[in-house]
N, C-alpha and C positions, 0 to 999 in steps of 0.2 A: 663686622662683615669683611669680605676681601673683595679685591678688586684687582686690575691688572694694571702696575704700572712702569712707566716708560722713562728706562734709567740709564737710555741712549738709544737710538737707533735700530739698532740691533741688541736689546737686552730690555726684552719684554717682562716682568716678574709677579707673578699672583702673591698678593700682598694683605695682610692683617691690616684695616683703617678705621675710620671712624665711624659709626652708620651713618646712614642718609635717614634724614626725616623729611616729610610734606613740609611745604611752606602753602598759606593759605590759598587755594584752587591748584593744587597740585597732587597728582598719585603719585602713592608710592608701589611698587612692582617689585613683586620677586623673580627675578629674573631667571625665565629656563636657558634660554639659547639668546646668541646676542649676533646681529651680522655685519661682517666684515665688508667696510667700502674703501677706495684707494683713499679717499682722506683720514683711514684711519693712517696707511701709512705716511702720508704727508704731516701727520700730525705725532707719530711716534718719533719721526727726522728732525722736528721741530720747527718744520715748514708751513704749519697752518693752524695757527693757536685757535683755543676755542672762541667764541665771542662772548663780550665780556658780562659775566654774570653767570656762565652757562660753569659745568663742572669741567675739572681741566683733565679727568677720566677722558681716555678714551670711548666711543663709541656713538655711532650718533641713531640707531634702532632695537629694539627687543621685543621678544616676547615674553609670556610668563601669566603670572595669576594677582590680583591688586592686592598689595597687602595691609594697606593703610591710606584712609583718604584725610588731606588738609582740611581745613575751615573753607567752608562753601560750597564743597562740593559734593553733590545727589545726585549725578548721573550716572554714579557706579555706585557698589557694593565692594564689601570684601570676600575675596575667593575669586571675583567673576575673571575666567582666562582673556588676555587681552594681548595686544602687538601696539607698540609705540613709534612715534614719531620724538629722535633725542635733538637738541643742541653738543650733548654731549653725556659721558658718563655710564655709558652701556657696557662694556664690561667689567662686569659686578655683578655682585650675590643681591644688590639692591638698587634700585636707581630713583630718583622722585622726578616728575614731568608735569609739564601743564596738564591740564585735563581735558582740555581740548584736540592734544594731539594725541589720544591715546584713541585706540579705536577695536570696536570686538572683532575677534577671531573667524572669518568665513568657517563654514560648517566643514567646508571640504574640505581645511587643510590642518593637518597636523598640529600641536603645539607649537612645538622645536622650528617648525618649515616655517611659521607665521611670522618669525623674526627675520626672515629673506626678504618680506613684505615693504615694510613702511617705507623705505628710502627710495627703491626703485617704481615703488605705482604711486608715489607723491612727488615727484621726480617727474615722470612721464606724463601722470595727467597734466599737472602745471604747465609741464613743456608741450606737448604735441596738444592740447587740448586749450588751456585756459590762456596761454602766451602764442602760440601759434594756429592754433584753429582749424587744426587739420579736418577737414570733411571728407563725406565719404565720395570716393572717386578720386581724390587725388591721388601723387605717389608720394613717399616720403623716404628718404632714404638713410638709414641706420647705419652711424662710423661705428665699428664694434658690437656686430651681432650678437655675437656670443656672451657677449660679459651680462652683467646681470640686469641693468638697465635695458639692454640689447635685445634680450630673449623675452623682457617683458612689454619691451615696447613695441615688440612683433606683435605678440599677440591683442594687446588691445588696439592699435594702427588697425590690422585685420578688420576685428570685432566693428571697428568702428566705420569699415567698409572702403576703408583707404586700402590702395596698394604698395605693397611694402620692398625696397630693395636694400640690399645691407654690404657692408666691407666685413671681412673677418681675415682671417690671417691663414688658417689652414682646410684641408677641404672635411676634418672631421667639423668643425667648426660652423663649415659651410651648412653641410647635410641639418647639424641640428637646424641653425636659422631654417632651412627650408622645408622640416617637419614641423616647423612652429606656425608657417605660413609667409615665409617670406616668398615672393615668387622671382623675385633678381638675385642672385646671390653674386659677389665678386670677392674674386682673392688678390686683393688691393697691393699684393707684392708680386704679382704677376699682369695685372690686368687693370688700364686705367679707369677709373670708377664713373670720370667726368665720359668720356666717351660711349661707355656701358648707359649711363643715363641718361645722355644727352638723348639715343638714340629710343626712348622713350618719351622722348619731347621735353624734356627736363624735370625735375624734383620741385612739387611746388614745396616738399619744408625738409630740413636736412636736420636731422640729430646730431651735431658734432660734439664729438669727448677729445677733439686733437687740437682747436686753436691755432693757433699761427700758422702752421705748417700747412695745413689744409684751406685756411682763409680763402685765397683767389682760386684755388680750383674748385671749394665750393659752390662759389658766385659763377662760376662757368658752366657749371652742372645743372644751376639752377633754371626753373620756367619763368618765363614774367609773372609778375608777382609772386615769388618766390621767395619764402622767410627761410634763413640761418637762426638754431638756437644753440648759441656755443653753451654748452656745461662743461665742460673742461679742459684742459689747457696742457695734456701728454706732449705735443709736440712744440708747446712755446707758448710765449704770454708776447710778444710784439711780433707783428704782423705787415705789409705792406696793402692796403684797402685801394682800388684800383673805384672811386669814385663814379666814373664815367661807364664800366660796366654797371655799377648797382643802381644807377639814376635808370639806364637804359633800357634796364628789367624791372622800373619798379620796384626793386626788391628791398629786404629788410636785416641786418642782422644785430641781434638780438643776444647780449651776454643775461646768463640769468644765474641764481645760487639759490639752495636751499636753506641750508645751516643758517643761516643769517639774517634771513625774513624774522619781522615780529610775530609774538605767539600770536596775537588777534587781529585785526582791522581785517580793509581790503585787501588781500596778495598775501597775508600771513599764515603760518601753519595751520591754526585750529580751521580757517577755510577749507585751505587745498585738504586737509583729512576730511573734514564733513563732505565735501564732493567728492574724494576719494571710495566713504563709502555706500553713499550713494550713486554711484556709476561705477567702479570698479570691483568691487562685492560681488553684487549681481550677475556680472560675467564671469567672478570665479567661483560661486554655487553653479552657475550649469555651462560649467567647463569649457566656457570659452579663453580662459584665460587659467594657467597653474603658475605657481613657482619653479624655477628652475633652480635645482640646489645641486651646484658642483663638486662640494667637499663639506664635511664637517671633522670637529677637532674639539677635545675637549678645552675647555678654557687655559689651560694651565699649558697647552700647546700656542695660545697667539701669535709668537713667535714664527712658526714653523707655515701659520696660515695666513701671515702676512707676507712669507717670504713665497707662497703656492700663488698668493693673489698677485704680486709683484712678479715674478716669473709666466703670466702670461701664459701657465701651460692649465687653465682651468675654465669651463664653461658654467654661466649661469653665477648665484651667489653663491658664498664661502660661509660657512656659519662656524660662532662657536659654542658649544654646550655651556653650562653653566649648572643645571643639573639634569639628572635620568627623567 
């Protein structure tokens, strides 16, 4: 089989390797479309290895059709189209996965779009649902509307009757979040966010993708009782924590990660996917909830769509083909 590997930073290469087989309770997946998250390029930099055991391929979701199951597992067939949750090893002609994080394809969407899926709505329910507990009525405010996390977490925030304000960076950017259902929009290079929100009584839970930089204006923006769920770290990894604000708000903040949870127990993947589709499914059969797909590229391009993901001039997710 081939795959796509990482033979520097900038010199992405579709490659002849070994096949992948099931190891026992594991599928194997012929991969259609595979999609791009900023850890892939943290991980082609050689800034964020895989965890250990996991394939050292990039790729941490797909979609595709099963093509071969391990020893023990009966909850799938061969042929049935499916979209997965990776540790790693997503771009590829093949990939094998627990079988817990694989999950069927909603009716309504696409093969190729279903691989846009598993990161961002396992991602978001985790974070705004099962770690922060956003209900409906609150507001919760979204660093990075746009990006693909951003657009999905719009929509189910909505769905789930909260109201939604977001940062993005330019005012095409804006419009989408606000056809998604945002109803605060701020252009965070113009306009300060904390003040924007405050003057909504504050954020009872904040999405942040920027870490340090953002830490204390966070906590400023926030309601009492008011949780921070940092997933990511664009603007810095140490921070100054002002104590005496977050005691005074009650408030909470909260580092979380995906890639790195155990496949099973409590908080591990095969969970957050079983609730995933069981609550998130269902809002995207009666289209309260779509994929947002900002680019695609065939595989043999990775390259070219890590450097579109990295340049910041793209909305929603990045995919890449793998086959027609």
């Amino acid at each position: 089989m081939h795959a796509i590997l990482a033979e520097g930073p900038n010199k992405l290469t579709w490659r002849e390797i070994s096949d992948v087989v099931p190891h026992p309770g594991e599928v194997l997946i012929k991969v259609s479309a595979a999609g791009v998250n900023r850890a892939d390029l943290l991980q082609a930099a050689g800034k964020y290895p895989p965890p250990p055991g996991a394939s050292d391929i990039i790729g941490l979701e797909v979609s595709g059709t099963i093509a071969g199951l391990g020893d023990g597992v009966e909850a799938w067939s061969v042929g049935q189209p499916v979209c997965a949750l990776l540790a790693g090893g997503g771009y590829a002609e093949y990939v094998a996965v627990p079988a817990g994080q694989v999950m069927p394809i909603p009716d309504t969407v696409d093969l190729h779009h279903a691989a846009g899926l598993p990161e961002v709505s396992c991602t978001v329910w985790s974070n705004l649902v099962m770690t922060a507990h956003l209900a409906p009525g609150e507001l919760v405010l979204i660093h990075g509307g746009a990006s693909g996390v951003g657009t999905h977490a719009i929509q189910v925030a909505r769905a789930l009757g909260a109201r939604v304000a977001v940062t993005a960076g330019s005012p095409t950017k804006l419009e989408l979040c606000a056809e998604l259902g945002a109803e605060i929009t701020i252009a965070y290079r113009d306009e300060d966010f904390v003040e924007r929100v405050r003057a909504e009584g504050g954020a009872d839970v904040i999405l942040d993708i920027m870490g340090a930089s953002y830490l204390d204006r966070n906590i400023d923006a926030l309601a009492p009782d008011g949780r921070i769920v940092v997933i990511g770290m664009q603007g810095g990894v140490k921070g100054e924590l002002n104590l005496g604000k977050l005691i005074a708000k009650r408030a909470a903040v909260i580092g979380t990660a995906l890639r790195g949870r155990p496949v099973s127990g409590p908080g591990g993947k095969s969970e957050i996917a079983a609730a995933v589709v069981d609550n998130v499914w269902p809002l995207i059969a009666d289209g309260q909830v779509r994929p947002v797909i900002g680019a695609e590229f065939p595989i043999q391009q990775a390259q070219a769509a890590h450097e579109l993901l990295a340049s910041g001039d793209v909305s929603g997710k990045v995919l890449l083909r793998v086959r027609d």
